[in-house]
LOBAMI-823970 format. One record per residue: residue number from 1; z, y, x of N, C-alpha, C in turn. Coordinates in pm, 1 decimal. Layout:
    n       nc3       nc2       nc1      cac3      cac2      cac1       cc3       cc2       cc1
  NUM         Z         Y         X         Z         Y         X         Z         Y         X
...
This chain:
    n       nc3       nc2       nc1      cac3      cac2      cac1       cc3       cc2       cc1
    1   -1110.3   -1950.3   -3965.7   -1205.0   -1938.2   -3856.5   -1129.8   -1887.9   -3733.4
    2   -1166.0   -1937.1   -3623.9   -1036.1   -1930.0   -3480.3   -1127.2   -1796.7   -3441.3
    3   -1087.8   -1744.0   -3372.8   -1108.5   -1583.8   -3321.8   -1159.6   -1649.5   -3151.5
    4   -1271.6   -1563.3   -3077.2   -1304.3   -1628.6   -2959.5   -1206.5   -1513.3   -2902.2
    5   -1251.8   -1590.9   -2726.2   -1162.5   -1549.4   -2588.7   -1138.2   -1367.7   -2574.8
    6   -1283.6   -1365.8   -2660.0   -1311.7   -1217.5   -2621.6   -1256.9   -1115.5   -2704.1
    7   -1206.7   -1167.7   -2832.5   -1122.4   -1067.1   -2980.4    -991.8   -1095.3   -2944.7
    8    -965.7   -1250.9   -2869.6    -793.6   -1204.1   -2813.8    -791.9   -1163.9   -2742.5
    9    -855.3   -1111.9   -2627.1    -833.1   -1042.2   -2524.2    -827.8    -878.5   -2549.6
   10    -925.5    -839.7   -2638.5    -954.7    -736.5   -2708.4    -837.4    -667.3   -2778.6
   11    -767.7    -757.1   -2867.4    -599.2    -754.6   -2915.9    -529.5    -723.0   -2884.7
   12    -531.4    -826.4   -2756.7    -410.0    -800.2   -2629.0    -438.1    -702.5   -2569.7
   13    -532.3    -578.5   -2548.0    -606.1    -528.0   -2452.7    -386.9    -375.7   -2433.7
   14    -377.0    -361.3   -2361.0    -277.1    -245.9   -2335.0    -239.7    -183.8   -2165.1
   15    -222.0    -139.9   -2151.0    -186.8     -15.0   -2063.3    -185.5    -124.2   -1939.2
   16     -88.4    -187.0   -1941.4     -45.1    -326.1   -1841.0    -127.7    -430.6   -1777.5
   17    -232.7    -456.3   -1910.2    -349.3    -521.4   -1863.8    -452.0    -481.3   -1809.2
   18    -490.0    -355.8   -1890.3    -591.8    -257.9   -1822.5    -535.6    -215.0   -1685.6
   19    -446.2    -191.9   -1627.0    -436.4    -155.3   -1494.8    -417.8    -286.2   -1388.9
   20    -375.5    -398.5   -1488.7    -358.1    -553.6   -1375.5    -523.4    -592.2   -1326.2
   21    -624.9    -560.9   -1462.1    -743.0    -594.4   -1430.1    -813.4    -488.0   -1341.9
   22    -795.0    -396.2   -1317.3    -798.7    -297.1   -1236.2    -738.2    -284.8   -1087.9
   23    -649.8    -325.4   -1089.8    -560.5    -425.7    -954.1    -685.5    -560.0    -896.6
   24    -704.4    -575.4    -954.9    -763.6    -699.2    -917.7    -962.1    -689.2    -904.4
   25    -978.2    -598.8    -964.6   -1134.7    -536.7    -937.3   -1099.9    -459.2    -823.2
   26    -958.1    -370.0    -780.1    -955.8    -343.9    -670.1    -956.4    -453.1    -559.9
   27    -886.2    -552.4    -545.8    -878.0    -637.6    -445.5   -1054.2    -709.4    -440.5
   28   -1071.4    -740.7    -512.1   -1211.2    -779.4    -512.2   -1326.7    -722.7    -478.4
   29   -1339.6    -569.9    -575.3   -1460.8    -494.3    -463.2   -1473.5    -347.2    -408.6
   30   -1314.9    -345.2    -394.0   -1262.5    -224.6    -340.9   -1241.4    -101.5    -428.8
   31   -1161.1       3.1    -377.1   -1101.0     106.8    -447.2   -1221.0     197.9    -456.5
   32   -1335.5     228.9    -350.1   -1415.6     276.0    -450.5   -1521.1     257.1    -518.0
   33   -1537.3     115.4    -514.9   -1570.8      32.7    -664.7   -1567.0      95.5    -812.3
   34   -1379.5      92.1    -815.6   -1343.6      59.7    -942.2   -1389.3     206.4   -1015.4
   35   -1477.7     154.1   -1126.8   -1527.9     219.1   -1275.4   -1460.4     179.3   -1401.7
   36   -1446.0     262.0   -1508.0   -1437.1     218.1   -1627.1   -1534.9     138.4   -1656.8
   37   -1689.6     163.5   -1632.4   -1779.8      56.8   -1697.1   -1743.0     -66.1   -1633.8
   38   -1717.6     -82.2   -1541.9   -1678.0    -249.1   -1403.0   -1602.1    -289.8   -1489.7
   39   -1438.8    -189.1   -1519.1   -1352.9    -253.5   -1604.9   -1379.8    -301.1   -1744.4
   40   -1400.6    -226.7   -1777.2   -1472.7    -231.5   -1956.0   -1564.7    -388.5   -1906.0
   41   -1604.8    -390.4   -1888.2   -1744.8    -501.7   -1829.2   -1594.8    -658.5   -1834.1
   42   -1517.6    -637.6   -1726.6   -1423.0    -743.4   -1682.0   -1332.0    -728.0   -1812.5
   43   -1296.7    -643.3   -1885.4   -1230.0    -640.0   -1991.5   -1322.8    -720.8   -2129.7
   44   -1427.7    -705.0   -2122.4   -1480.4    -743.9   -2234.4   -1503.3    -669.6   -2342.8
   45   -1439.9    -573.6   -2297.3   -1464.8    -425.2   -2406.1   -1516.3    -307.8   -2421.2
   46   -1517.2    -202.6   -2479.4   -1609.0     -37.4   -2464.5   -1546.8      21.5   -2380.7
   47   -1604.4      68.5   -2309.5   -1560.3     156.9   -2209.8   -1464.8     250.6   -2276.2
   48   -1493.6     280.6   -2414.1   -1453.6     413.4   -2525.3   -1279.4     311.3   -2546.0
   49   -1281.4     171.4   -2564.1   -1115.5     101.7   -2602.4   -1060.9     155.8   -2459.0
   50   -1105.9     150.5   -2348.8   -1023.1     185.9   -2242.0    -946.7     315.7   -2251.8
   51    -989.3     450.3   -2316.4    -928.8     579.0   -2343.3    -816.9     568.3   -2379.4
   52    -769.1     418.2   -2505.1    -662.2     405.7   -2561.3    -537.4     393.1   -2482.6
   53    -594.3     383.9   -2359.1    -434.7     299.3   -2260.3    -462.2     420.4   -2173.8
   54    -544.0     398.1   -2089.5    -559.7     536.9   -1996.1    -647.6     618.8   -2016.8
   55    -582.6     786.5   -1977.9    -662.2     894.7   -2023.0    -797.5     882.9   -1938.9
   56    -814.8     838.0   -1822.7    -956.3     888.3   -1725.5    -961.0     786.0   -1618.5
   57   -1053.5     784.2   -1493.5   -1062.8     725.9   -1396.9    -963.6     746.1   -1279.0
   58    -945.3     869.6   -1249.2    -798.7     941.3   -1188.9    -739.8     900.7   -1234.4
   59    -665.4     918.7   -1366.5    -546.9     824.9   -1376.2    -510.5     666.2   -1393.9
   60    -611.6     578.5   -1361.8    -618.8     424.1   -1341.6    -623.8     443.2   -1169.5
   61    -701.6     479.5   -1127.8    -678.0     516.1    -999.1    -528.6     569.7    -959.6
   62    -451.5     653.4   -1012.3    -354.3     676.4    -973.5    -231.3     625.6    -969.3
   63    -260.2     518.2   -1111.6    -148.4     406.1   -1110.3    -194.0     277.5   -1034.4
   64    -291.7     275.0    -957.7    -357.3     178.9    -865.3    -279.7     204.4    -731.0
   65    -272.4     289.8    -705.6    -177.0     342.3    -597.5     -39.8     389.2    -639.7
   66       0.1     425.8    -688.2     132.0     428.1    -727.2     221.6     260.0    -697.8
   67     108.0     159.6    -821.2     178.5      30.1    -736.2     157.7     -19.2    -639.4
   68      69.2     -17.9    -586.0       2.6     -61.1    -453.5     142.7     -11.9    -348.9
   69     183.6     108.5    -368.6     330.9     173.3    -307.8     415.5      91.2    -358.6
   70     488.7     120.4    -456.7     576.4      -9.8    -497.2     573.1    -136.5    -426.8
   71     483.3    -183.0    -467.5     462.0    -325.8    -432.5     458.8    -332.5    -228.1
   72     436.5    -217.1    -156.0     464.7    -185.8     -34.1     596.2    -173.6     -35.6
   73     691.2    -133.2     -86.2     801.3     -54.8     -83.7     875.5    -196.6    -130.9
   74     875.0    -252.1    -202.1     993.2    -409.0    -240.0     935.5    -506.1    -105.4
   75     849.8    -498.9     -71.8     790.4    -586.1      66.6     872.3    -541.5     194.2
   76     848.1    -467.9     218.2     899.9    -370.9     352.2    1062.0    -361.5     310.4
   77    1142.9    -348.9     215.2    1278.0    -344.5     171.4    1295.2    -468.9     199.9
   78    1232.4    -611.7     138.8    1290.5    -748.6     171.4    1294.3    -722.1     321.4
   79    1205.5    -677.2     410.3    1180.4    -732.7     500.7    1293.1    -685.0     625.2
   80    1337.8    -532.2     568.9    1421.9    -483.1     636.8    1572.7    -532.9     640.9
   81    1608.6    -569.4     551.9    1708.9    -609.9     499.5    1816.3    -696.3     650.4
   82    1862.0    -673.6     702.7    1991.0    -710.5     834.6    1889.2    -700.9     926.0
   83    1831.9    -589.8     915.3    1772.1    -519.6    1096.4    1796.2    -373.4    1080.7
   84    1790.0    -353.5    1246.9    1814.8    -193.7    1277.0    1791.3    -140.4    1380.5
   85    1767.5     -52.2    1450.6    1710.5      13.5    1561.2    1601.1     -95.2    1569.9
   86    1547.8     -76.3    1714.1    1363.3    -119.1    1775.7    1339.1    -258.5    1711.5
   87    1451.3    -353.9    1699.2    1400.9    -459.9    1591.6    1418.1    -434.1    1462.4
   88    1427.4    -346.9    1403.3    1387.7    -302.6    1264.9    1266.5    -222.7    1248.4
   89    1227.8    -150.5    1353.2    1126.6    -104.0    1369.5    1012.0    -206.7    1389.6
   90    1030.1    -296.1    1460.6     921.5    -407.3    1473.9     880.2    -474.3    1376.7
   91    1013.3    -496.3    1284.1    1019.0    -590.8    1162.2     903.4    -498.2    1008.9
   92     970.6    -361.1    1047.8     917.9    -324.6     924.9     735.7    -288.5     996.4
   93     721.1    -295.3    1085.5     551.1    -256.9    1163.6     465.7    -384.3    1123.4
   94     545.1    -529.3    1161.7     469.0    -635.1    1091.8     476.4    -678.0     967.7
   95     601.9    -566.6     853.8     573.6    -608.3     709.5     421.4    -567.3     640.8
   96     421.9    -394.8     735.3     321.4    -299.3     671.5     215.0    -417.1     692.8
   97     172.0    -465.9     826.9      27.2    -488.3     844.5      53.5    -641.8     772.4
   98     142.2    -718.1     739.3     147.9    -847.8     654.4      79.8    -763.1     528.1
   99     136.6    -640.8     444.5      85.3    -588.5     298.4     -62.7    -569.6     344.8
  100    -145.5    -527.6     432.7    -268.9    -486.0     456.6    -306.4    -617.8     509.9
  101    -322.3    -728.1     517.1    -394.1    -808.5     543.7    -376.7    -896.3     384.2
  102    -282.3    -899.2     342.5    -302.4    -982.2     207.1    -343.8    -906.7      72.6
  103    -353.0    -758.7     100.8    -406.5    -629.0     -10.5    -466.7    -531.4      83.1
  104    -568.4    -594.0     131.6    -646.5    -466.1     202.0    -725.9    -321.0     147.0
  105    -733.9    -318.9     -35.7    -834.1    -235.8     -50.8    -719.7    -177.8    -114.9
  106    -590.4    -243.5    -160.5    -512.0    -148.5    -234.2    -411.2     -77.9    -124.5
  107    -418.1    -136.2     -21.6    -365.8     -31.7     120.2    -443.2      45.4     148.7
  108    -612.7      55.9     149.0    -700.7     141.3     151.5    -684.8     232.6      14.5
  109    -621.7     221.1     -52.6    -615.2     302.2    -156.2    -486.4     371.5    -161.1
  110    -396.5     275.8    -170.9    -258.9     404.3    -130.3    -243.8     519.4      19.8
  111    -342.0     487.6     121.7    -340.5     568.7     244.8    -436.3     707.7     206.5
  112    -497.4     678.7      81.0    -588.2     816.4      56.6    -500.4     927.8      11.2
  113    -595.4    1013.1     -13.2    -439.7    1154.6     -65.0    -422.7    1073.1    -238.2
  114    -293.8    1152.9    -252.5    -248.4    1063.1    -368.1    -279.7    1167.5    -479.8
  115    -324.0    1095.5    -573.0    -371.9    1176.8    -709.5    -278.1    1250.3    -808.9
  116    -151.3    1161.1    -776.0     -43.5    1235.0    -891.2      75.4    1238.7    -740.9
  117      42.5    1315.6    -704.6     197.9    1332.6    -563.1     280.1    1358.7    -592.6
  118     339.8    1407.7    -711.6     506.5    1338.7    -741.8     521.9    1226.2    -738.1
  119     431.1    1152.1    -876.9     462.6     998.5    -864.8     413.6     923.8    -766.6
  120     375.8     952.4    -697.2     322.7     869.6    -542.2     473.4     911.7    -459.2
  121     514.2     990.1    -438.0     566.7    1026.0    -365.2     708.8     920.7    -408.1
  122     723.0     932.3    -552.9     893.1     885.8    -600.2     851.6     711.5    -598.0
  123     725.4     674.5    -598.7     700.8     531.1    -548.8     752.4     494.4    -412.7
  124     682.7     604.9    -297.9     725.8     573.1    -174.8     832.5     592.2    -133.4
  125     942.5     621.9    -205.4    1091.3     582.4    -168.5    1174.1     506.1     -95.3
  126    1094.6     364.9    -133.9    1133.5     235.5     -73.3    1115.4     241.5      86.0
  127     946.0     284.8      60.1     898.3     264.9     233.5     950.3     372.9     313.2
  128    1005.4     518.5     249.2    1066.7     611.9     342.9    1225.1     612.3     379.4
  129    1259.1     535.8     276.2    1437.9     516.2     308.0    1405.1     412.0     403.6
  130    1355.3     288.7     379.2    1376.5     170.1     487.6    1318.6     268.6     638.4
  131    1192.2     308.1     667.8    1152.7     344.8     799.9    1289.6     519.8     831.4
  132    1328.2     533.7     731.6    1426.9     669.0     779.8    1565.5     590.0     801.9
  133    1607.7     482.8     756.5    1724.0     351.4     814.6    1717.5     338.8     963.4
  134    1578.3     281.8     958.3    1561.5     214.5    1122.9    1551.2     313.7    1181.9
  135    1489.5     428.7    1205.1    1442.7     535.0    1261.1    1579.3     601.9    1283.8
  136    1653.4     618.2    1219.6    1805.8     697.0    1229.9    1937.0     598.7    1283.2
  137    1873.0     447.4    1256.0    1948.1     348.5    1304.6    1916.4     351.7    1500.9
  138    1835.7     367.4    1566.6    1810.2     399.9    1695.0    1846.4     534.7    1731.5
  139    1953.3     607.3    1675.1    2020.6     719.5    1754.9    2001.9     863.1    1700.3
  140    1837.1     894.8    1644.0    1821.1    1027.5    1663.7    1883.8    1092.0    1529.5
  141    1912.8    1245.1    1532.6    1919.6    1344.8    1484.5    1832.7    1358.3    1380.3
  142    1898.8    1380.1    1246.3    1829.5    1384.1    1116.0    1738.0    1483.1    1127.3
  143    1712.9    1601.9    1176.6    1561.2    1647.6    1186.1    1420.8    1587.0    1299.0
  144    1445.9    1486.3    1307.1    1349.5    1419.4    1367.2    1326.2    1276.2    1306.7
  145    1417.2    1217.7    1228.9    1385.8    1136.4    1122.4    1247.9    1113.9    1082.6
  146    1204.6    1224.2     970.5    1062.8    1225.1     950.3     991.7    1247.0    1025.4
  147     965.1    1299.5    1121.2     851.0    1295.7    1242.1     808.7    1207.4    1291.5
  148     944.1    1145.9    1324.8     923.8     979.0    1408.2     862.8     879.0    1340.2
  149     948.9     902.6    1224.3     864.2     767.3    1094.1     722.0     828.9    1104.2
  150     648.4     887.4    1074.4     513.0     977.7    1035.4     446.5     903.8    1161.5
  151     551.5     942.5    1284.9     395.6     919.9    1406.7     397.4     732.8    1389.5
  152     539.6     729.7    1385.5     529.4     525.9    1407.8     422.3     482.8    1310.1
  153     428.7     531.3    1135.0     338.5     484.6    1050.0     165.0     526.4    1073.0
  154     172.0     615.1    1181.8      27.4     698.0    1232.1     -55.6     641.1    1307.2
  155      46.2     560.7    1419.1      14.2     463.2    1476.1     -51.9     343.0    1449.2
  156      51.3     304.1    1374.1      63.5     149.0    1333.1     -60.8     144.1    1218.1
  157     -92.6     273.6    1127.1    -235.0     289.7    1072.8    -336.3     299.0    1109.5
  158    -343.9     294.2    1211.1    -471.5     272.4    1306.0    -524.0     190.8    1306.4
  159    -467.3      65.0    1370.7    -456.3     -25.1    1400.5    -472.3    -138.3    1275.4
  160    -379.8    -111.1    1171.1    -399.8    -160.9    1084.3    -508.2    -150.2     954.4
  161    -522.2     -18.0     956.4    -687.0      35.0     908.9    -795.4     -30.5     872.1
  162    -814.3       8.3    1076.3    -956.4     -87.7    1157.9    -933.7    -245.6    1125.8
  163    -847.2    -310.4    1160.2    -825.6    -446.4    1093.8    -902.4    -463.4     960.8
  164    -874.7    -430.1     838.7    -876.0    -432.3     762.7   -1010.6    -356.8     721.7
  165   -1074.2    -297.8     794.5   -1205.0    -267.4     792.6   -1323.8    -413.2     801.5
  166   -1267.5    -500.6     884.0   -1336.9    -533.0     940.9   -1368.9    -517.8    1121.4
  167   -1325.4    -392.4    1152.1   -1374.2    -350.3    1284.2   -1332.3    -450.6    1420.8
  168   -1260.1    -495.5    1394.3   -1181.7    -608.3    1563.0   -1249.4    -771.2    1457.8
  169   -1279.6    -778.8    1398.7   -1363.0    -943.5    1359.4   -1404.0    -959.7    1467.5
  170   -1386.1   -1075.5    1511.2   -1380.9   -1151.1    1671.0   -1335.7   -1106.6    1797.0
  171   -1266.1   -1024.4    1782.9   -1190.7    -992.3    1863.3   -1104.0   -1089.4    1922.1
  172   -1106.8   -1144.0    2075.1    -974.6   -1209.7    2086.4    -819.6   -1141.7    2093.0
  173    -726.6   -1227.8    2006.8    -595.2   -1217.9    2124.0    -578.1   -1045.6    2020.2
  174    -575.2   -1062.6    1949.0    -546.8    -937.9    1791.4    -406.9    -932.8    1817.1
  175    -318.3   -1064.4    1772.1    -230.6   -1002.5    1731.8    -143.8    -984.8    1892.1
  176    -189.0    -997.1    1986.3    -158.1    -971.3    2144.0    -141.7    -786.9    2143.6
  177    -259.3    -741.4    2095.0    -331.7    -586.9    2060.1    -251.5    -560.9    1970.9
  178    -192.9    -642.7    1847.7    -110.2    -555.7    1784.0      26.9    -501.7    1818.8
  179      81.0    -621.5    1880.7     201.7    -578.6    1962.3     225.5    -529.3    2079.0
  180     118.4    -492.9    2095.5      68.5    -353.8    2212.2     116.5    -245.8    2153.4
  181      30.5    -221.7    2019.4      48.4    -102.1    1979.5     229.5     -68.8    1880.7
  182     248.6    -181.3    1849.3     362.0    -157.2    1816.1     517.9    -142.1    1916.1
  183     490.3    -245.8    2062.4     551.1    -163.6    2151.5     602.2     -41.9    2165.9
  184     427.8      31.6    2152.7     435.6     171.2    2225.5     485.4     229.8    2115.2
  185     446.5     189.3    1987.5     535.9     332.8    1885.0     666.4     302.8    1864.9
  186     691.7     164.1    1888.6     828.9     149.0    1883.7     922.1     226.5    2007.4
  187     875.2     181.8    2121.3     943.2     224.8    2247.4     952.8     378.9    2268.7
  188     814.7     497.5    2224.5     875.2     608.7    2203.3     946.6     659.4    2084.0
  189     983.8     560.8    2026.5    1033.0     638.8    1927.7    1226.6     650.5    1949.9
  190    1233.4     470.0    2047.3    1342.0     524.1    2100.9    1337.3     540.0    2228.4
  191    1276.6     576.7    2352.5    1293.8     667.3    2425.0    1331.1     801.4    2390.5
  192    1246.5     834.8    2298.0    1245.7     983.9    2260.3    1379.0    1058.4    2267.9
  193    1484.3     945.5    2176.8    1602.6     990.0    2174.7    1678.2    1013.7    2282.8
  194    1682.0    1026.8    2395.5    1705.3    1029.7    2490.2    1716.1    1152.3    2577.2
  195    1588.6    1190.7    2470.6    1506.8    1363.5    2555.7    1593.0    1438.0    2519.1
């Protein structure tokens, strides 16, 4: 007797899947959507088989953002890759908002406070070495490194946010507005050096 869709899936059910289907209930109806019952529901299984892979909702949530970073962090690394000073800065401003327009709820989810901030933090590696490259590649002094990256990404979250909200839908002449705003965080960031 052949076993249905729902006892192999059940089988297969592990740590990897439970958080891919969870990835993907995020992209679909946002980060604060996602439930164990939603998942359990899209899994096909008890909410109670989900305990087996992950301990709680925080921690599916936390590896929701953890990759959501990653997966920011190998994006923004391709992207940096033979740039430096204000055109590396530009380059890596239109990787971020390329990751937030094609994963908007899991960028809405890694910008919240992070649930496990070590491992959030040793995720965002990627995205703080590449923006501390460019940022140190335009001149300044290693204690202003992180500041500069912080306000450029402060900026450029704004902007990219509201996008991704919804809020500029019909807006003309966007990406005109985006490179407005990336100008200006680009341009003080190397003026600054200067001061």
């Amino acid at each position: 007797m052949a076993s249905s869709p729902a006892t192999e899936r059940r089988a297969r059910l592990d740590r990897e899947t439970v958080v891919l289907t969870a990835e993907a209930l995020v992209d679909r109806e946002g980060y604060d959507a996602l439930s164990m019952t939603l998942l359990a529901g899209e899994l096909e299984t008890r909410v109670s088989s989900l305990y087996n892979h992950v301990a709680n909702l925080e921690d599916l949530r936390s590896d929701v953002q953890v990759r959501a970073m990653e997966l920011l962090g190998r994006q923004v690394q391709r992207a940096a890759m033979g740039h430096a000073g204000a055109d590396g800065l530009r380059v890596l401003s239109h990787a971020l908002r390329t990751f937030a327009r094609a994963y908007p709820q899991r960028y809405a989810a890694l910008t919240r406070a992070p649930i496990d901030r070590d491992r959030f933090l040793a995720a965002a590696g990627e995205v703080i070495e590449a923006m501390g490259v460019m940022v140190r590649s335009t001149g300044h002094d290693e204690e202003r490194i992180l500041p500069l990256g912080m306000a450029i990404f402060s900026a450029l979250h704004g902007f990219v946010s509201l996008e991704a909200s919804g809020y500029f839908d019909g807006v003309p002449q966007l990406d005109e507005v985006f490179e407005q705003v990336v100008r200006g965080a680009v341009t003080s960031a190397v003026l600054d050096v200067t001061r």
